[in-house]
TORMI-263416 format. One record per residue (C-alpha): x, y, z; residue in one letter. Coordinates in steps of 0.02 Angstrom, whole numbers, padded with zeros to 5 digits, always signed. Example, Ala and Ser with C-alpha at 12.3 -4.5 7.8 and 13.67 -1.06 7.14 Angstrom:
BEGIN
+00615-00225+00390A
+00684-00053+00357S
This chain:
BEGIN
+00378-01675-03058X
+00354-01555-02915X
+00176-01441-02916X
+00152-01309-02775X
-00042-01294-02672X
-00065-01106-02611X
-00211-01100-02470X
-00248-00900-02451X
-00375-00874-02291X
-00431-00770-02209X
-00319-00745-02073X
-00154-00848-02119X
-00087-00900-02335X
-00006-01084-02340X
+00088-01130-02468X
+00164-01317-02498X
+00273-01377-02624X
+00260-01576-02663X
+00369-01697-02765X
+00241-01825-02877X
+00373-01939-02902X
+00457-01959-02711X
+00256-01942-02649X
+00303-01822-02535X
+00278-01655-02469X
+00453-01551-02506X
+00441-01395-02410X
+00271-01272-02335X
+00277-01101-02292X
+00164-00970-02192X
+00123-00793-02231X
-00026-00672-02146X
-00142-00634-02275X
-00163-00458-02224X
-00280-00351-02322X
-00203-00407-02520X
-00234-00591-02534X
-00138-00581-02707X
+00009-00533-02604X
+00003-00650-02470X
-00002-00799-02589X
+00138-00731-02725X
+00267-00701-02571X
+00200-00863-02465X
+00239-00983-02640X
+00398-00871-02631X
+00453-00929-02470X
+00407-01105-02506X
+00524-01114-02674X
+00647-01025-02565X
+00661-01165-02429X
+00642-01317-02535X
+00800-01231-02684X
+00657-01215-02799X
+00674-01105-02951X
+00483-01058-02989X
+00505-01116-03203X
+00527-01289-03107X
+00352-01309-03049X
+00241-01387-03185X
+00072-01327-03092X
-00001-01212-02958X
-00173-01235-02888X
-00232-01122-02775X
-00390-01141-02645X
-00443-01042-02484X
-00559-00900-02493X
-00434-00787-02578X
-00385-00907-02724X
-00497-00796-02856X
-00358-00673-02809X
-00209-00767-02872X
-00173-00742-03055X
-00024-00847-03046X
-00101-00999-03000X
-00149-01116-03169X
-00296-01191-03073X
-00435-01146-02933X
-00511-01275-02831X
-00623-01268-02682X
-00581-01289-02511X
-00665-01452-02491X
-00575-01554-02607X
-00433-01506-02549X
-00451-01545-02361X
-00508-01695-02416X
-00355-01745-02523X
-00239-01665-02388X
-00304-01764-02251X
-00319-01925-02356X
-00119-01885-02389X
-00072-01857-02217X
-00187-01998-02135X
-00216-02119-02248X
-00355-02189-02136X
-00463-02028-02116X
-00629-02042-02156X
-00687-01886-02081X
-00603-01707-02098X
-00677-01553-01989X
-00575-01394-02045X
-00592-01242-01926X
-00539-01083-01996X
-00531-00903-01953X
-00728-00885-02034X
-00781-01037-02058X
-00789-01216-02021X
-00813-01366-02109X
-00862-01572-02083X
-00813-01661-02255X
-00850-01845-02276X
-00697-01938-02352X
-00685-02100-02442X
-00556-02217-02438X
-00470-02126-02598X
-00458-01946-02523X
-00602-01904-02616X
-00755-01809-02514X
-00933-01902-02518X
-01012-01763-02419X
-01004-01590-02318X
-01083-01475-02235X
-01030-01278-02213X
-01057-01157-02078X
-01000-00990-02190X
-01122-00884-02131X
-01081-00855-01932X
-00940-00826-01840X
-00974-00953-01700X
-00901-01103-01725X
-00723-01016-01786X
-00567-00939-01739X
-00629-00791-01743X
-00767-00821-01600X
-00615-00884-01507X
-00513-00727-01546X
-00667-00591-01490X
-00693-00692-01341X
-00501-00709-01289X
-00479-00510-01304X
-00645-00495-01180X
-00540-00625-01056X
-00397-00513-01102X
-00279-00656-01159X
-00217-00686-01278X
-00307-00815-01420X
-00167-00960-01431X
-00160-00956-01233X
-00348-00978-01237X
-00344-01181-01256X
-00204-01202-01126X
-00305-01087-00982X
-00455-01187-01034X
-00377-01356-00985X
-00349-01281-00814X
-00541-01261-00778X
-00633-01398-00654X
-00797-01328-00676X
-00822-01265-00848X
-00965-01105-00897X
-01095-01170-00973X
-01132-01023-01105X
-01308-01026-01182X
-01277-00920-01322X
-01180-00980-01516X
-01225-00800-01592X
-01036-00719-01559X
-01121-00528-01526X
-01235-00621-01382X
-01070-00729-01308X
-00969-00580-01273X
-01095-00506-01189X
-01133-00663-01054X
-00932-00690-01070X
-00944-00501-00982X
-01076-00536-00867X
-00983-00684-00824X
-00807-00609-00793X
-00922-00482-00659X
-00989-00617-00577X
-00824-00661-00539X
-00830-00823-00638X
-00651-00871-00639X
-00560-00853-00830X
-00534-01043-00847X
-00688-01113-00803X
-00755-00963-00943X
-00615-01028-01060X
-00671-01195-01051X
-00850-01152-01088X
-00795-01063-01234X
-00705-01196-01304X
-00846-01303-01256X
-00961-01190-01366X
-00850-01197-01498X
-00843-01406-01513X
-01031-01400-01485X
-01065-01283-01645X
-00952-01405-01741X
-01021-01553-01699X
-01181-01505-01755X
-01108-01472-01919X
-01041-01650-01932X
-01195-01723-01869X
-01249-01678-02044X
-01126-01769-02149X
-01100-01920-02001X
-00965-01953-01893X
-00854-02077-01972X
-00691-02132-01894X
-00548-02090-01913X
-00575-01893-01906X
-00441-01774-01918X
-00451-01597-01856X
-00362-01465-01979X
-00353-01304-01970X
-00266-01138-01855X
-00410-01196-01718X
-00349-01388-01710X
-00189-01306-01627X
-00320-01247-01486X
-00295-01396-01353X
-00458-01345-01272X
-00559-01358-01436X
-00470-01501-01463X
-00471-01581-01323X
-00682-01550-01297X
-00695-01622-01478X
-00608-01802-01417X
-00720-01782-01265X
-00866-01792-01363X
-00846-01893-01511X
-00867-02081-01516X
-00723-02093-01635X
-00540-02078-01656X
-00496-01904-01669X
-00325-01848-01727X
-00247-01699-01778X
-00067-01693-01888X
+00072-01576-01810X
+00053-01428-01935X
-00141-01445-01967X
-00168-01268-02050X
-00066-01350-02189X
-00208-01490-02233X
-00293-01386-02376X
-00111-01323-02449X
-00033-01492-02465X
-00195-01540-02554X
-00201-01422-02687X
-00007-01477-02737X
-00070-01664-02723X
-00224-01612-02839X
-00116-01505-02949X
+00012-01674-02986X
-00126-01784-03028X
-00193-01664-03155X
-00015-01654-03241X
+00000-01826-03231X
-00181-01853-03332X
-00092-01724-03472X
């Protein structure tokens, strides 16, 4: 029995394509979402059936999460973002018991219990701090760009402190810093610094319990990343393709659901 997960955001679609009966994950694919969400998750499931051999008639169900899943009228199923993190992380470390998922406009801490099944979470969907996209205004103001952000970051020995989480505020110290000849890494670092320090807050709400797993376009920042491990009294972890967490849930949610038919 093979089902298919389709995770449209807000910046990237994910689309994963897993096999029930071998328990595992048969092929993923990437797509930008662009401005039709409908789009990016019909030709994103595309090129997922393409690279596993898949006809489409063989996949018994699609469930599709992410922001943009109201958008998908081929999916059989919508479920929230949540869940599937949850079940996703569960699948891909069995031992998480805490999931933070930062995303292009959000971020979120999810409590997981030993099943893959969340107990609690909190949500910061209302401001950009905290996301990829404060990372992405503040890398054009350094004038890098945002996937070298984490790596320049790593260089810094004496990190900004940045008093502001408020993105419009940021970018303007960010530019007072830059002409007071702060030097980019040390600004990088306090960026990515800010950035951990608006999540953790979030997860202070649901608790930190170990392991945690980082998921997400953001985990592949090693400067968030890496300021996350610094200040978390837990093990923190992050899979090689974390953006494909939520994805890889949905087709794990959509087999059990067949299975209880």
């Amino acid at each position: 029995m093979i089902t298919a997960g389709v995770d449209v955001g807000s910046v990237t679609a994910k689309a994963a394509l897993y096999d029930a009966l071998a328990g595992e994950v048969l092929a993923t694919a990437y797509e930008l979402t662009g401005w039709t969400p409908k789009s990016a998750g019909e030709a994103v499931l595309d090129k997922a059936l393409q690279a596993a051999g898949i006809a489409a008639d063989n996949v018994s169900m699609v469930i599709a999460t992410g922001y943009g899943r109201v958008a998908l009228p081929f999916a059989d199923a919508t479920v929230t973002e949540i869940s599937c993190h949850a079940r996703g992380g569960h699948h891909c470390l069995p031992s998480v018991r805490t999931v933070i998922d930062i995303g292009g406009q959000d971020s979120k801490a999810i409590s997981v219990d030993e099943t893959g099944h969340p107990r609690d979470f909190a949500m910061n969907d209302k401001c950009a701090a905290g996301t990829g996209r404060f990372l992405q205004v503040m890398s054009e103001v350094l004038g890098v760009q945002v996937d070298e952000l984490g790596e320049l970051a790593l260089q810094s020995q004496a990190p900004s402190k940045l008093s502001s989480v408020c993105t419009v505020f940021a970018e303007s110290e960010v530019v007072g810093l830059i002409a007071d000849g702060v030097p980019r890494q040390d600004i990088a670092a306090g960026l990515c610094a800010s950035v951990a320090g608006r999540v953790l807050g979030l997860v202070s709400q649901v608790g930190i319990r170990s392991d945690v797993l980082i998921t997400g376009g953001v985990a592949h920042n090693v400067g968030v990343f890496s300021a996350l491990k610094d200040a978390m009294e837990a093990k923190v972890m992050r899979t090689e393709d974390p953006q494909m967490t939520g994805a890889i849930g949905a087709a794990i949610i959509a087999s059990e659901r067949v299975a209880r038919t």
